[in-house]
One Martini backbone bead per residue (centre of mass of N, CA, C, O) as a GRO file, in nm:
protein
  156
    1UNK     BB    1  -8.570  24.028 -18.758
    2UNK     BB    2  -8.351  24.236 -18.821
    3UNK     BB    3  -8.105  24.045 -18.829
    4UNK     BB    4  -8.195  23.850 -19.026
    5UNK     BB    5  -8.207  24.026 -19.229
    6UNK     BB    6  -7.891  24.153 -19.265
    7UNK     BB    7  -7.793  23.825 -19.242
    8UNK     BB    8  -7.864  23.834 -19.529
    9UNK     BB    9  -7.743  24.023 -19.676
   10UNK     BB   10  -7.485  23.920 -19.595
   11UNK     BB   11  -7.454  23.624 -19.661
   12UNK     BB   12  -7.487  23.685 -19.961
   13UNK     BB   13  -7.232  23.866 -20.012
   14UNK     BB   14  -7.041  23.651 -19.928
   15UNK     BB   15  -7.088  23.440 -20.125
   16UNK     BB   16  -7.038  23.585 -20.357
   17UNK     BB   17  -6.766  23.681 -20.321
   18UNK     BB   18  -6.656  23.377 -20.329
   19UNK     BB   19  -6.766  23.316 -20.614
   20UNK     BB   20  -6.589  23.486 -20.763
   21UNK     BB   21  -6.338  23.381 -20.686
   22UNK     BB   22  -6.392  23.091 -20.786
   23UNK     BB   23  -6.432  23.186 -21.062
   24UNK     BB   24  -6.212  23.474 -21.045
   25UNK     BB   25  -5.887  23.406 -20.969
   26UNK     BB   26  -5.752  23.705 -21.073
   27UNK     BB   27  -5.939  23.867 -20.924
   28UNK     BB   28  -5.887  24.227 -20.877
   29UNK     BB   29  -5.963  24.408 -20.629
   30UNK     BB   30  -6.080  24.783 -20.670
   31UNK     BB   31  -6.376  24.751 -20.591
   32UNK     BB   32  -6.686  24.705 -20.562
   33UNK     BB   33  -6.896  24.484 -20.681
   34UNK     BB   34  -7.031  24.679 -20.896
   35UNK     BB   35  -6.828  24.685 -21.023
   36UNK     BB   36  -6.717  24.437 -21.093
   37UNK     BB   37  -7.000  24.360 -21.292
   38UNK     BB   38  -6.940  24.530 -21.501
   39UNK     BB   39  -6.669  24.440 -21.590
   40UNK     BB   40  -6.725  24.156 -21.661
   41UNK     BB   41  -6.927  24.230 -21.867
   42UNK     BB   42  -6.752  24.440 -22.065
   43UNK     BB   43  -6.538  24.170 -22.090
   44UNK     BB   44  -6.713  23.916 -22.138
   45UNK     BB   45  -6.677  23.702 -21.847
   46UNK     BB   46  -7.005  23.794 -21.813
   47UNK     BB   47  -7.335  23.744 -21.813
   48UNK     BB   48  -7.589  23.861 -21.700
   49UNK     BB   49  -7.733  23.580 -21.636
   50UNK     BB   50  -7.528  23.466 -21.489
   51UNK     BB   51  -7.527  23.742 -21.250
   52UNK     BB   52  -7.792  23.661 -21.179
   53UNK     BB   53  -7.733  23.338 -21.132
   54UNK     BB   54  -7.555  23.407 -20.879
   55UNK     BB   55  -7.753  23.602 -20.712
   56UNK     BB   56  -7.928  23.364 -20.633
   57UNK     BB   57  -7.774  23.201 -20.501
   58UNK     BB   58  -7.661  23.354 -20.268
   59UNK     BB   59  -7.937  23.404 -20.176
   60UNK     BB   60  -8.141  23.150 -20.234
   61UNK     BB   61  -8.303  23.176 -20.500
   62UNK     BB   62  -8.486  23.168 -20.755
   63UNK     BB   63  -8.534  23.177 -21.096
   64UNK     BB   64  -8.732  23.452 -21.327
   65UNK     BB   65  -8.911  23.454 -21.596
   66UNK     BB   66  -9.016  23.734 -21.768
   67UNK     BB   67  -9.285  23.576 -21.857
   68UNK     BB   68  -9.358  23.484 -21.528
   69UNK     BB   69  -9.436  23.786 -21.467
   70UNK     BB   70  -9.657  23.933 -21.206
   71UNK     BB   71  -9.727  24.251 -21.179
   72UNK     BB   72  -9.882  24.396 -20.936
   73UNK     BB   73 -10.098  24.588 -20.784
   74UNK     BB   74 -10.037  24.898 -20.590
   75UNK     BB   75 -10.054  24.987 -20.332
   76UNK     BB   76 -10.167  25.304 -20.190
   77UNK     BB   77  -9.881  25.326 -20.023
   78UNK     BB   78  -9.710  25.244 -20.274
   79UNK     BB   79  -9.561  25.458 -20.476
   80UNK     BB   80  -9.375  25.478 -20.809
   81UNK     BB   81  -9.162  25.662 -20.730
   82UNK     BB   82  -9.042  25.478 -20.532
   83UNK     BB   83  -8.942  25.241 -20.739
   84UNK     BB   84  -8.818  25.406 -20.932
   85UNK     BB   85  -8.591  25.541 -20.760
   86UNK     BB   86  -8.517  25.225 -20.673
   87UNK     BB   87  -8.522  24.994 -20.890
   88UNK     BB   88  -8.787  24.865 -20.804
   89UNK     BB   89  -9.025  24.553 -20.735
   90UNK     BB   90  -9.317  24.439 -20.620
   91UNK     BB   91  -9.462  24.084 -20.669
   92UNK     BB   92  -9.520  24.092 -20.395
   93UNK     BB   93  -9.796  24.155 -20.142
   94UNK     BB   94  -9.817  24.160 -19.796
   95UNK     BB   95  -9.897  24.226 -19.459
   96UNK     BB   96  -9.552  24.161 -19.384
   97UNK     BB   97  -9.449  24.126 -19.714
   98UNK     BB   98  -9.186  24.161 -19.955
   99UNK     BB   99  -9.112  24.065 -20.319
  100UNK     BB  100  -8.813  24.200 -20.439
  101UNK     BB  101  -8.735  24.355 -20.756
  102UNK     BB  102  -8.393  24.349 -20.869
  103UNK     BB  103  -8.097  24.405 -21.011
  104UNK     BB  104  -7.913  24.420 -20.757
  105UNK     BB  105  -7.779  24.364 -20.423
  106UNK     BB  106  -7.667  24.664 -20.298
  107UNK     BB  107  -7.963  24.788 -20.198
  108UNK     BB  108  -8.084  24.601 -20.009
  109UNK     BB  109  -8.052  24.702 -19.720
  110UNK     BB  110  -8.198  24.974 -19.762
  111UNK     BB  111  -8.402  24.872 -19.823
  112UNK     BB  112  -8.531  24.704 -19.631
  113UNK     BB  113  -8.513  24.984 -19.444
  114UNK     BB  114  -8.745  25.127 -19.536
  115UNK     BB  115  -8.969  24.932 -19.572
  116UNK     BB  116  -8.966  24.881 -19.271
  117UNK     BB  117  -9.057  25.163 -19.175
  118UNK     BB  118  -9.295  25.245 -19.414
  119UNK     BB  119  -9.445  24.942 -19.407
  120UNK     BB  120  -9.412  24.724 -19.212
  121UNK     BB  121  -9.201  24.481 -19.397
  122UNK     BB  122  -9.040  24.264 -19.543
  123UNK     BB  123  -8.771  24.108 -19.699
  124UNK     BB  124  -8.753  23.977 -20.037
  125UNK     BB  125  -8.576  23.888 -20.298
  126UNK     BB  126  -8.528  23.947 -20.628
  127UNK     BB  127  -8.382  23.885 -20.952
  128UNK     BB  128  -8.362  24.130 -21.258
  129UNK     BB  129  -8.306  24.266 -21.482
  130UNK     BB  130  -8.282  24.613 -21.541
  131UNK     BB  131  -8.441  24.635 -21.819
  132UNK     BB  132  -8.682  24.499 -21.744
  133UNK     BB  133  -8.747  24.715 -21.473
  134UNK     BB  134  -8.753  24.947 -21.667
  135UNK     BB  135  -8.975  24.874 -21.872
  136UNK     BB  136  -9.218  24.841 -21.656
  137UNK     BB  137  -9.166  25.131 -21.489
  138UNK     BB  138  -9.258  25.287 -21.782
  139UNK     BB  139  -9.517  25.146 -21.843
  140UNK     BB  140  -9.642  25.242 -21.555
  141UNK     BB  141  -9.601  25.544 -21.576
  142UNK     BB  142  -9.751  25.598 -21.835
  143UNK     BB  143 -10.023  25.468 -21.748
  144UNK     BB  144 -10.058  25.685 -21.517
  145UNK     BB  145 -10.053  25.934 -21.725
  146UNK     BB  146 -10.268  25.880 -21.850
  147UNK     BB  147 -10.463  25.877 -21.670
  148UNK     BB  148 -10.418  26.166 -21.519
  149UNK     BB  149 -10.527  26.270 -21.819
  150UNK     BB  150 -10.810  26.181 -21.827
  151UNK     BB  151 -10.924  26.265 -21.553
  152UNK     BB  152 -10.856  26.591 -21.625
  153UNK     BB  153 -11.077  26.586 -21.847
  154UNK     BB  154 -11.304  26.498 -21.705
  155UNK     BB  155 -11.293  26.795 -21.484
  156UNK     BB  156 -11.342  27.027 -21.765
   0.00000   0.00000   0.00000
């Protein structure tokens, strides 16, 4: 199971890699993959959503229209600090596996490895815009601090 999830974060990272040089064969390499998607979003060579679907495609996994996202409550051991502070979100949580919202594959390998020592669950990624999961994490953040607001009024 572990070399499977690594295979997987590798060969993922490898195809786009291919893609990269075959989109973008002037494209000098001078620093790791997300300098590289940075640079050709701001030279405007790269729509976000075509980057998006590059790494689909490499990952081998469906894209997903933010409209028909439904981000599920978070069990109870798998508090939102912890999401928050690696902007990911799972999307599905089952008792073996989780599939996680990122915005870009580049810390799926640290991610496998958190979760799976954390929660003994597998990762499958899927990715959506930064933005997307930046917005629906303050949402739930602010959501968080209502309640514990509530509640605090509630035991005065």
């Amino acid at each position: 199971m572990e070399n499977a999830k690594e295979n997987l974060c590798a060969a993922g990272l490898e195809r786009l890699e291919r893609a990269f040089s075959e989109r973008f064969p002037d494209l000098v390499r001078t620093g790791n993959l997300r300098e590289i998607d940075r640079e050709l979003i701001r030279s405007g060579r790269l729509t976000e959503s075509e980057l998006l679907a590059m790494y689909n495609a490499a990952w081998q996994v469906p894209e997903l229209a933010e409209e028909e996202i439904d981000i599920p409550d978070l069990p109870e051991s798998a508090p939102l600090e912890f999401f928050n502070s690696n902007t990911c979100l799972p999307l599905e949580w089952e008792q073996n596996s989780v599939t996680l919202l990122l915005p870009d594959p580049y810390d799926l390998e640290g991610m496998v490895f958190l979760i799976r020592k954390t929660w003994e669950c597998g990762v499958s990624p899927r990715f959506v815009k930064r933005s997307y999961l930046e917005r629906v994490l303050t949402r739930m953040q602010n959501a968080e601090k209502e309640r514990a607001r509530q509640n605090d009024g509630h035991h005065q």
